[in-house]
Residue, then its C-alpha position, 0 to 999 in steps of 0.5 A: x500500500x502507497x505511504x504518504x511522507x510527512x513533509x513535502x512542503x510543496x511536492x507530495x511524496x508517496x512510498x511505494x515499496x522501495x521507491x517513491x512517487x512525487x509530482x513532475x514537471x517539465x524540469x523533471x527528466x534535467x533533474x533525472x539526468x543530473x542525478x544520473x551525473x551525480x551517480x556517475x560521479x560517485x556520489x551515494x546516498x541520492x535518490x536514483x531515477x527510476x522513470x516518469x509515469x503519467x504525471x509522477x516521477x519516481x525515483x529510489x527511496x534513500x533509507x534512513x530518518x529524515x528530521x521533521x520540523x520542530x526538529x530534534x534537538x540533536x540536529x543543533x549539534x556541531x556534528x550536523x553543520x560540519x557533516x551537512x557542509x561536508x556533503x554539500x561540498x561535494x554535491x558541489x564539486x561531483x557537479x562539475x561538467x554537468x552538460x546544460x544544453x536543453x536543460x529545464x530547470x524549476x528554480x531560476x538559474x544565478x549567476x555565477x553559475x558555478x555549479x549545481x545548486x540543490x536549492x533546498x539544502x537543510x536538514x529537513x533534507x538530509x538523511x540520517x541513520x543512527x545519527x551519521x548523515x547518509x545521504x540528501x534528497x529533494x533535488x526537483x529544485x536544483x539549478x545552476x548558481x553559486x556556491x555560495x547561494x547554497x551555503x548561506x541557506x544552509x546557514x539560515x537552517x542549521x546554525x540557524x540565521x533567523x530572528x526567533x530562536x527554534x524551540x531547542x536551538x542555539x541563539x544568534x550569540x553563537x551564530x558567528x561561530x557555527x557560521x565560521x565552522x560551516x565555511x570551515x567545513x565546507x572549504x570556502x573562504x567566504x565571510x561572515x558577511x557574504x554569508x548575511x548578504x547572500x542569506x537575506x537575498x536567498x530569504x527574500x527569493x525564498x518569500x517570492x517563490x512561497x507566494x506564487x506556490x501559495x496561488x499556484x497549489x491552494x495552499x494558503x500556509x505558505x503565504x504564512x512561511x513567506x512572511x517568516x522569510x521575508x522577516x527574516x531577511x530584513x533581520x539579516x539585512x539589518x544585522x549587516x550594518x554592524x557586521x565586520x568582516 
């Protein structure tokens, strides 16, 4: 019998055996065939495209838990940012060569395009079995863009860069370390305040799409999540006024 998944905020996700079936798009067989890419490359833990089948596409489900907001409190642990910031990474890296020709994508491609953006990476994204990261999913909204688009989303998630503290998580007083851990972690050499100015742009995009998504799919909570982002980003933006470095 088909499980529906919790989450799929804005794409439902249904079990079947040992796959799953969500809606696709015109932007579905670039997204297969850059899993594909990604496979080819070496990358494990990623769902593999299975097919298309009247309006759905399917792909392999990634075994493991999956944290559902409001998320566990272990996710705050250092552990989870320097293994998310590892792994995206290399997401990063095995996208390199990707052929673009033809390609469709969902979000809008950023400039510069220096690889594949997953676009969603948060922990609500990743898989993890007995506390070890294993893998990530959700790719239908990948495209081209910078590295640090991605970064600094990851950043507003897992240290995390919002205005009300989650239940559980750290406060912004130590934030400017996590922030530092993340880029340690992952490599780049990019600044507390290239990760504030790209964070509040990537909120404020966030906040746009969840308006349209709203209208388009009938569903009015995102018109309430769009409101968060967009607070958010102002929260980040102001907070760049008095940020050195």
């Amino acid at each position: 019998m088909d499980e529906v998944l919790p989450g799929g905020n804005m794409n439902a996700v249904v079990r079947d055996g040992d796959s799953v079936l969500r809606n696709a798009g015109p932007w579905t067989p670039t997204v297969h065939r850059y899993l594909r890419y990604l496979e080819m490359a070496g990358v494990d833990g990623i769902p593999r495209p299975v097919g298309i089948e009247e309006g759905r596409e399917r792909l392999s489900f990634v075994e493991g838990d999956v944290p559902l907001y409001p998320l566990p409190a272990w996710v705050w642990d250092d552990a989870v940012i320097a293994a998310g910031a590892r792994r995206l990474r290399e997401l990063h890296d095995a996208s390199v060569g990707f052929g673009l020709d033809g390609a469709i994508w969902q979000s809008p491609a950023k400039v510069p395009a220096e690889v594949i953006c997953h676009n969603d990476f948060a922990p609500h994204n990743l898989v993890f079995r007995g506390g070890a990261l294993v893998g990530a999913i959700d790719f239908d909204m990948c495209s081209p863009g910078p590295r640090l688009w991605d970064i600094a989303y990851f950043a507003t998630r897992v240290v995390p860069l919002t205005e009300a503290t989650p239940t559980g998580a750290p406060g912004m007083d130590d934030a400017r370390r996590r922030v530092a851990l993340l880029l340690r972690s992952y490599g780049s050499d990019a600044t507390w305040r290239d990760v504030l100015r790209v964070a509040s742009i990537r909120l404020h995009d966030l906040a746009e799409l969840s308006i349209r998504k709203a209208d388009e799919l009938s569903k009015p909570h995102l018109r309430e999540e769009a409101e968060e982002y967009a607070s958010d980003a102002r929260y980040l933006r102001a907070l760049l006024t008095g940020a050195p470095g």
